[in-house]
Steps between C-alpha positions, in 0.01 A plus 500: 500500500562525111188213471298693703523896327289400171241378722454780689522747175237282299224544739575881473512480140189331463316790654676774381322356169221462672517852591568635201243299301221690789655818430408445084139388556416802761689754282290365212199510667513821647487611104226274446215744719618823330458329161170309607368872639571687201319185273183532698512850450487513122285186471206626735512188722459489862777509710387183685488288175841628373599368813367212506532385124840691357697564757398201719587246233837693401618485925386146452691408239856419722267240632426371153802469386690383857244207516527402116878499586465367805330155336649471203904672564515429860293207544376591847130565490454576877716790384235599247184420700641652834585773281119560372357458834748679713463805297113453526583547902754772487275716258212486757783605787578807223121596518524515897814685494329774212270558754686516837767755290148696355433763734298734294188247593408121559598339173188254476290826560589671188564255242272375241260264597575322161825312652228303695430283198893446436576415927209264491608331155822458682369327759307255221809452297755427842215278699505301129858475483495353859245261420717399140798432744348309758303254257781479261717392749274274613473357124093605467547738158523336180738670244524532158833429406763623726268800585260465772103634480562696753693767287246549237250596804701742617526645135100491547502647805703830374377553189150466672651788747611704236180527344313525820758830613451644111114485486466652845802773387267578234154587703666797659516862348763590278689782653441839360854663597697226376871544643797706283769231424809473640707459139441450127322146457792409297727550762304318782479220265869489421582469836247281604632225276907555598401540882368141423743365266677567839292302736481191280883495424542507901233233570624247281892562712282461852390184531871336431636754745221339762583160442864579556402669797322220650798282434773692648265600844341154526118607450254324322419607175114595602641740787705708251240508272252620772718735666793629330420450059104603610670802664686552210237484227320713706704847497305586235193525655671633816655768234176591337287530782752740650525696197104532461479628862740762383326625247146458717390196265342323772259242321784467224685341799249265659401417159863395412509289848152321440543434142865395536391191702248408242700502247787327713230198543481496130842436477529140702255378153818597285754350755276152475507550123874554493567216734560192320503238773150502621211681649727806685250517812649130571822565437559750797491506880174504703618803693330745217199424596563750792604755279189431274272545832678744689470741173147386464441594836668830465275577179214401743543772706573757249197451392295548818747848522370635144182446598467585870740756418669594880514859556756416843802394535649256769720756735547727199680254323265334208189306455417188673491324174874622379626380881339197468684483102813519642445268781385270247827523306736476769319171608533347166837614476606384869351150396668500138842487707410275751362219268708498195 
């Protein structure tokens, strides 16, 4: 009995860190929106580009950091690619649950058409990263180095959104009742940078509490990156977008769910930089290619919602589009477990 007590309490142990880790990145993160609200407030800048660009890229950043860990600390990139792609999938299951839990009106009915030109970048960005997989796997894309040419496309590919989103932000009217702000610029600044310090500290600890995780429960390393770290690295979002409902910052929050998963794409061309030991897209398991399409998929039909923009919902419940989200995820997520 004595052998068997330490095995027993590791397990717990491990996710009690776990737990705790989850607990730092959504506190953080629930500071992020405040301080990202106040920032758009003194700069002038549309609520959907803060969104998008600042806060999106700070909620992002436990992704950054967990993958760079993940392939250079940890040495378990399935951990750091599941991770990127997993969180593309859970954001997109955020977006339906923002609108099933949005009762004042259907969310894609009053939201800026602008995130169009962010959803359908995603779907450009996650259909590429599909295609990277599958043909690096197959040994088709040259590389230059250790890093593949897939990753400087992607760079391409979100710089050329980022430009596209900024030039069409900048053809609409400047508001003439620009909002008060929340707190001295100084202050939102301030804690924009600790509430971040915050999130990087805890994303650099995540990715060596997953691979210990995956050891003592016998999962593969792409399953706990998929599932459990992309959960993880994804409280921030989950944090923000709850804290922009509350304060009625609607496109703040889709723009924080749309831009996070460009900017999470992004991040699999620093993983491949960081990762010494070849192209990174060959280095992993096939099986993310059906997080790369079921996301893509997902973005799909966001799309068609922002632009068809359903006034009904399915038996008072949400949109067809945010059901079919969420079937979407628990599909991918069924077939995660079943196949690792």
């Amino acid at each position: 009995m004595s052998n068997q007590f330490p095995a027993l309490v590791h397990p717990l142990a491990i996710w009690l860190q776990f737990g705790f880790c989850v607990a730092l990145i959504g506190l953080a993160g629930a500071r992020l929106i405040r301080y990202g609200d106040a920032i758009a407030s003194w700069t002038g800048m549309s609520r959907s580009w803060i969104g998008l660009i600042l806060v999106a890229s700070v909620t992002s950043l436990p992704e950054l950091v967990t993958g760079l860990s993940a392939v250079t600390i940890a040495r378990a990139p399935d951990l750091a690619v599941g991770d990127v792609l997993g969180s593309c999938v859970f954001n997109l299951a955020i977006l339906a649950a923002v609108d099933i839990g949005y009762r004042k009106a259907p969310l894609y009915g009053v939201v800026s058409h602008q995130h169009l030109l962010s959803a359908g970048f995603g779907v450009i960005l996650l259909a590429s990263t599909a295609l990277l997989l599958l043909l690096d796997q197959q040994g088709l894309l040259p590389a230059l180095g250790h890093v593949s040419l897939g990753s400087p496309l992607l760079l391409a590919l979100y710089l050329l959104a980022l430009r596209a989103i900024y030039l069409s932000e900048k053809r609409l009217p400047a508001s003439t009742e620009p909002e008060p702000a929340l707190m001295p610029l100084r202050t939102a600044l301030t804690g924009y940078a600790l509430a971040a310090m915050v999130v990087v500290a805890s994303g650099i600890w995540l990715p060596l509490i997953g691979v210990e995780l995956a050891r003592v429960m016998g999962w593969s390393n792409s399953l706990v990156g998929t599932l459990f770290v992309a959960l993880a690295t994804s409280v921030p979002e989950l944090a923000t977008t709850w804290a922009a409902l509350r304060i009625g910052a609607v496109d703040l929050a889709v723009g924080n769910l749309l831009g996070s998963n460009l900017f999470d794409l992004l991040i699999l061309a620093f993983d491949d930089l960081a990762y010494l030991d070849g192209s990174l897209y060959r280095a992993v398991s096939p099986l993310h290619m059906l997080s790369a399409l079921s996301a893509c998929l997902m973005s799909g039909a966001v799309v068609v919602a922002l632009a068809y923009r359903p006034a009904a919902r399915v038996r008072h419940i949400g949109s067809w589009a945010s059901l079919a989200l969420l079937a979407v995820y628990l599909l991918n997520g069924l077939l995660q477990y079943l196949h690792s």
